[in-house]
C-alpha positions in Angstrom: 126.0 195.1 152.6 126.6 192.3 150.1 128.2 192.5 147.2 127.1 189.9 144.3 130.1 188.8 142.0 129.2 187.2 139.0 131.3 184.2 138.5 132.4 183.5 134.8 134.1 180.0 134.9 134.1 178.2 132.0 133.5 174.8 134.0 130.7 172.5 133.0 128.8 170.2 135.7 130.8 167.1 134.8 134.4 169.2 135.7 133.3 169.7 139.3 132.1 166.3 139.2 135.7 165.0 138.6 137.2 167.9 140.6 135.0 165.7 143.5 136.0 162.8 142.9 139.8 163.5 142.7 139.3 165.8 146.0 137.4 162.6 147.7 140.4 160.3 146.6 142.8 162.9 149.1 139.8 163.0 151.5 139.7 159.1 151.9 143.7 159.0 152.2 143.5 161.7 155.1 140.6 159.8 157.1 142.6 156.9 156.7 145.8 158.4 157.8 143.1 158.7 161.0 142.2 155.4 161.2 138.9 156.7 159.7 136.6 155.0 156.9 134.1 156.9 154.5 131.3 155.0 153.3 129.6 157.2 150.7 127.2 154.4 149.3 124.5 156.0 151.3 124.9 159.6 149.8 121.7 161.4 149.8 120.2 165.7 149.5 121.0 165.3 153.5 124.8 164.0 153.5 127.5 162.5 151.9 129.3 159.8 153.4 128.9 157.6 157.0 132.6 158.5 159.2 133.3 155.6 161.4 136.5 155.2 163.3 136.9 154.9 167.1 133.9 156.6 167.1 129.9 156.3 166.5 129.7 156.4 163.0 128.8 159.9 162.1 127.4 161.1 158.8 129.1 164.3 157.0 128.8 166.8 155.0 131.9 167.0 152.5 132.7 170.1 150.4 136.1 170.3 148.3 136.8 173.8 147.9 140.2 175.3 145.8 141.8 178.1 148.6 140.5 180.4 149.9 137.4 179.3 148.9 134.6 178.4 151.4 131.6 178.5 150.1 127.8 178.2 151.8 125.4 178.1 149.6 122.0 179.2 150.3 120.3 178.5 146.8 121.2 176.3 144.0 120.3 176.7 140.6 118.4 180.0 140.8 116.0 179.6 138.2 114.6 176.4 139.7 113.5 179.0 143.3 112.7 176.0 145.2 116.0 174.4 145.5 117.5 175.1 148.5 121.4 175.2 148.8 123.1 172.3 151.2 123.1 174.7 154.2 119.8 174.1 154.5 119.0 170.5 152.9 122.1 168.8 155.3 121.2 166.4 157.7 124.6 165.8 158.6 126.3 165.5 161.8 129.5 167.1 160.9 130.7 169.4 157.9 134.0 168.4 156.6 135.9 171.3 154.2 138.8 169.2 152.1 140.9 172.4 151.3 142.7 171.3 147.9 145.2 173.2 145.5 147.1 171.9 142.4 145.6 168.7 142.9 146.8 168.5 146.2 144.9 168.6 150.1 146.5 171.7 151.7 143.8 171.6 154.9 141.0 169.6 156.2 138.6 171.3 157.9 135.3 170.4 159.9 132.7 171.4 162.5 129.6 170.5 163.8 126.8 171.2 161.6 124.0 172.0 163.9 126.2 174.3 165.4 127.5 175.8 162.2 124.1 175.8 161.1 123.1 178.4 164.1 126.2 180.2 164.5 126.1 181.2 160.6 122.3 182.2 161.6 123.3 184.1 164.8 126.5 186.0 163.6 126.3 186.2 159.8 126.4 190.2 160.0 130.2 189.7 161.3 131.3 187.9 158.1 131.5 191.2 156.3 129.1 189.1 154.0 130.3 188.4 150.1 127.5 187.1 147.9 128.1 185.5 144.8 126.2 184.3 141.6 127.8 181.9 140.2 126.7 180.7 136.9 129.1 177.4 137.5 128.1 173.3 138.3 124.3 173.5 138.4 123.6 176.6 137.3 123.3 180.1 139.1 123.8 179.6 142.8 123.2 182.4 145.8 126.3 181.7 148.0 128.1 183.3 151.2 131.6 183.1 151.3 133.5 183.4 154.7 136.8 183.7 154.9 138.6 180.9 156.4 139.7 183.0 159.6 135.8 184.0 160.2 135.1 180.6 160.6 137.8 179.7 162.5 135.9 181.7 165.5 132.9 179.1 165.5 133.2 177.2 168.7 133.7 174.0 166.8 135.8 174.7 164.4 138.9 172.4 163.7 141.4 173.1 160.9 144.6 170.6 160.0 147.1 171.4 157.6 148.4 168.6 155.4 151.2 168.2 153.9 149.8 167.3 150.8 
């Protein structure tokens, strides 16, 4: 059963848009730390940034989320029906979750999306699943929140704390 929690944040749309920007300033120093580059000049509806390192460049999907937050969302803005949340407009190769607290990264974490993709479809009845409205950023949004330790168990799941 889902239970739908109306969110009441007084946040407008420009305060997650800073809160982004400040998380992608930790993001960037962590890939760095990897030898890694972000190119986000390319953003589009299906990613955010190109990854390159000593790698094929890659493109991913970045979400800065405030503990234990981890939020998929299914439908954004609710009174416009026909916009679909990231989980399904992504085209990227890899979702990357920039865990951040007090203005500082706590955790990265990332997985492949196709296979996050299907494993959410496959075993979503094991999340216990929480819905949420939330009225916040772009207006009311249908979401699924896993816990952190539920998605731990997809098969490509990688989670690094940071010192931060």
């Amino acid at each position: 059963m889902s239970v739908l929690i109306p969110q009441t944040d007084d946040k407008t749309y420009s305060d997650f848009v800073d809160d982004e920007k400040a998380g992608q300033l930790l993001l960037d120093k962590w890939y760095a730390d990897k030898g890694w580059t972000v190119d986000r000049t390319e953003a589009c509806i299906g990613y955010d940034g190109v990854l390159s390192g000593r790698f094929d460049p890659i493109t991913v999907e970045e979400k800065i989320v405030k503990w234990p937050d981890c939020i998929v969302e299914f439908l954004q803005d609710i009174a416009d029906y026909n916009n679909k949340g990231w989980f399904y407009t992504t085209t990227a190769d890899m979702i990357v979750w920039a865990w951040v607290t007090d203005g500082r990264l706590r955790a990265v974490s990332r997985v492949g999306a196709c296979e996050f993709k299907q494993w959410i479809k496959n075993d979503w009845h094991e999340i216990k699943p929480r819905a949420i409205l939330s009225r916040r950023g772009l207006g009311a949004t249908l979401c699924l929140l896993p816990s952190p330790s539920w998605l731990a168990k997809c098969p490509t799941f990688k989670r690094e704390e940071v010192d931060g």
